[in-house]
Structures are given as structure tokens and as C-alpha cells.
C-alpha positions in Angstrom: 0.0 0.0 0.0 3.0 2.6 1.1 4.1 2.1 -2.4 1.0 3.1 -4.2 0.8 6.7 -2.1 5.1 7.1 -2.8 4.1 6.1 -7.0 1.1 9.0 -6.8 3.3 11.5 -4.8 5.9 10.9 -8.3 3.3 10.7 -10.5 1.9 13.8 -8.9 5.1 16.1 -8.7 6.2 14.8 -12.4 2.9 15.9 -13.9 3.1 19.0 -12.0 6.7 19.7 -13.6 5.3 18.8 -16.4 2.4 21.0 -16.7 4.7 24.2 -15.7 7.1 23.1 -18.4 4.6 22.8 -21.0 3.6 26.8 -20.0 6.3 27.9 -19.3 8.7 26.4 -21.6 6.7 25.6 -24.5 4.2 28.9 -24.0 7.2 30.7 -23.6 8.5 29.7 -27.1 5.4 30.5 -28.6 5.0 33.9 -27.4 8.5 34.7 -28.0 7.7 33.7 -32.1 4.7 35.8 -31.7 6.8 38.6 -30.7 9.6 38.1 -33.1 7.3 38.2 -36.3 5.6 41.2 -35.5 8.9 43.0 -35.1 10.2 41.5 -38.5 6.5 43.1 -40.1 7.7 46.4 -38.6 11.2 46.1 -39.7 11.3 44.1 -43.0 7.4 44.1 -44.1 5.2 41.3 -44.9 7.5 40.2 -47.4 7.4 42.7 -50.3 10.8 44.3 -49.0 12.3 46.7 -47.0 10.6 49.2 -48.5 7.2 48.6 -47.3 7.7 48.3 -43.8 6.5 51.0 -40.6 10.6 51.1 -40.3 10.8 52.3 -43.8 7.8 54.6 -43.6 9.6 56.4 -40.4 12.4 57.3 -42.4 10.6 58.9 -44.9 8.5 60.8 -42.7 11.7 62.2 -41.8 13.2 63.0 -44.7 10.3 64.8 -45.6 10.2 66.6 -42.3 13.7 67.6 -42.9 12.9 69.0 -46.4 10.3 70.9 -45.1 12.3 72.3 -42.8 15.0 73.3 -45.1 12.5 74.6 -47.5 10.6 76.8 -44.5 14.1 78.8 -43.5 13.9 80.6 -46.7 10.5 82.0 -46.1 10.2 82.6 -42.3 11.9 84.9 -40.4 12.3 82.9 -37.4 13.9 79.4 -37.3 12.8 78.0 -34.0 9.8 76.0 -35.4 12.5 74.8 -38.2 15.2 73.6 -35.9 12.5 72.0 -33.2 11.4 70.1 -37.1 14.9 69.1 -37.4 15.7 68.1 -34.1 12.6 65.8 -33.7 13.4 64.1 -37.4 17.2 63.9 -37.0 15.9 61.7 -33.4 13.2 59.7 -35.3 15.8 58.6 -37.9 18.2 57.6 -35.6 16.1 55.3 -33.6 17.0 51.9 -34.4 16.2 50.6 -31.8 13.0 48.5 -30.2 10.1 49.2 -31.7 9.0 50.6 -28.5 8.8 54.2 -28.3 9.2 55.2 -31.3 5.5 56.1 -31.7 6.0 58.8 -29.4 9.4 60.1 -31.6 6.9 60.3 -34.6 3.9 62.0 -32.5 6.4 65.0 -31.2 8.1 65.0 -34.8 4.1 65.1 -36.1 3.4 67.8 -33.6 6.6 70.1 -34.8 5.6 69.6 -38.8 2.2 71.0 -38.2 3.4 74.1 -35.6 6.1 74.5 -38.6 2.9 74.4 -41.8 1.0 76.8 -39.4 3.8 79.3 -39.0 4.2 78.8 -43.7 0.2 79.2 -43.7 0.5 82.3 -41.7 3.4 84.3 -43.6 1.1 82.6 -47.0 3.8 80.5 -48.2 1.9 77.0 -47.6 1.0 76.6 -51.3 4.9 77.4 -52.5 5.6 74.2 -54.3 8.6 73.0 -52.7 6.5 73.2 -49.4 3.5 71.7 -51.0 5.3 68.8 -52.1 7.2 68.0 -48.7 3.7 68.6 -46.7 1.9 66.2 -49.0 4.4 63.7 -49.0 4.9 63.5 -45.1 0.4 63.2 -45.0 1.1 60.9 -47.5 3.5 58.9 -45.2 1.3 59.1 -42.2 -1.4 57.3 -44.5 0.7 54.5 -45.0 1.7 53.8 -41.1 -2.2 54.2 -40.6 -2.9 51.5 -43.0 -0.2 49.1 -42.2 -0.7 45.6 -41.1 1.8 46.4 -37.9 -0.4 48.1 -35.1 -2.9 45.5 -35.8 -0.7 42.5 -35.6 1.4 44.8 -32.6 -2.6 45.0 -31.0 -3.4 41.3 -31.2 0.4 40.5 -29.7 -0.1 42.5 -26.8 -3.4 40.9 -26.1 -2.2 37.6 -25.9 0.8 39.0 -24.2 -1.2 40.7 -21.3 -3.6 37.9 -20.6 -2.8 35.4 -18.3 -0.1 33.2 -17.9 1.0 34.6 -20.8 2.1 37.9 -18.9 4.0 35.8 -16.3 5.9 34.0 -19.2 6.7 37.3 -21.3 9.4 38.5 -18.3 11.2 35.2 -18.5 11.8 35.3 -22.1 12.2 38.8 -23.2 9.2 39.9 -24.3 7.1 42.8 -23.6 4.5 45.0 -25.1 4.8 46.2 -28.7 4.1 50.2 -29.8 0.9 50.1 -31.6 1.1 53.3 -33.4 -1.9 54.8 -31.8 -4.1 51.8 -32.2 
């Protein structure tokens, strides 16, 4: 009989490390593959290329920034509006980094290209066509982070990420919430 409760005290412990290893180990790995492809869609795309990718897009939002900003100094009188532009795209661009955060690089750099139009739509210079052109293509590139297949997949990562055990598991392995670009 003594050897029928030691068996089921085993039994017991092994199915318990097994269970744990199963979420933890094997939950783990599946979140961390979750988490991995949605930062290859922000960085490489859904396989069209480099080019099509929220990485890509923040680039060109701030090269267009930049020319607007270079454009803008010959037709206002002061420059602080221009340099803040500057300043905010020259930080965008040079986040490589985690995905994380970057949102927030883009909102401020957002912010500073609209003070900047106001300030050209003031003095009348908005419809210049250098200034035109750079304006139209940085709307143009906010469109395209808008309609990217990122902040949804970024959306659906973080709810599986938040939820339980899942959120336990994410700290182990390296994992945390993804930007969702304002999703």
C-alpha cells in the first residue's frame, strides 16, 4: 500500500513539472515567435521588402520633415519652429532601436511639422511648391503607417501578451509589449 501513495506522490510532482514546463517552456517559445514576427513586419514588411515596412515609412517621414524644414528657413523669419522640425526628425531617424517608443518620436516629430505648416500658412507660403510637395508627402507617409498591417498584428500580440499566464511568461523570455502606433 506505502508504495501506491510514494508512486502517486511521483506521479503527482512529475505531472506538475510537467504541466509548468509545458507553460512555461513551450508557452514561452510561442510567445517569443509571436513577438519576433511582429517586429520582422515592422522592420522588414510582410514580405514585399524593406521598402514597405513601418521602419521604412519612419524614415521617410523624416526626410520629408527635414525638407520641409529646409524649405521653410527661406521664407520665415524665425527658425525656432524649423530647428525643433529638425531636431525631432534627426531623433526619429536615428532610432533603431526597439520598436518601443518610437511612436512617441513620430507623435512629437508630427506635432513640430504641423506648428512649422501653421507658422508657412500664416506668412502665406503654404502653397509654395517645394513646401507643397514635402507637406503632401509627409500626409502621404502618415497614411501609410495608418494602413499598415503592424499596429494591428502589434494590437493582437499585446493581447495575448497581457492575458494570463501569458504575462508571467513574457518576463522570462524577453518579451514585452509592442508600440501600436496609436491603435
Amino acid at each position: 500500500m506505502k508504495k501506491y501513495s510514494e508512486n502517486r506522490v511521483l506521479a503527482g510532482t512529475v505531472c506538475a513539472l510537467c504541466a509548468l514546463i509545458s507553460v512555461f517552456g513551450l508557452g514561452g517559445w510561442k510567445l517569443k515567435g509571436q513577438y519576433d514576427k511582429t517586429v520582422a513586419l515592422f522592420t522588414q514588411g510582410d514580405g514585399d521588402g524593406s521598402r514597405y515596412c513601418m521602419e521604412a515609412y519612419l524614415d521617410r517621414a523624416s526626410e520629408y520633415a527635414m525638407e520641409l524644414s529646409e524649405e521653410s528657413r527661406q521664407y520665415l523669419s524665425d527658425e525656432e519652429q524649423a530647428a525643433r522640425v529638425e531636431e525631432a526628425a534627426m531623433e526619429l531617424s536615428a532610432e533603431n532601436g526597439p520598436v518601443s517608443g518610437r511612436y512617441e518620436i513620430y507623435r512629437s516629430l508630427t506635432r513640430s511639422v504641423e506648428r512649422l505648416y501653421s507658422d508657412l500658412q500664416a506668412a502665406g507660403k503654404q502653397d509654395e511648391a517645394a513646401i507643397a510637395l514635402a507637406y503632401g508627402d509627409y500626409l502621404s507617409v502618415g497614411d501609410l503607417i495608418k494602413r499598415d498591417a503592424y499596429p494591428e498584428k502589434a494590437e493582437a500580440y499585446n493581447k495575448t501578451a497581457g492575458a494570463f499566464p501569458a504575462k508571467l511568461i513574457s518576463g522570462l523570455w524577453g518579451v514585452g509589449q509592442l508600440d501600436t502606433f496609436g491603435r
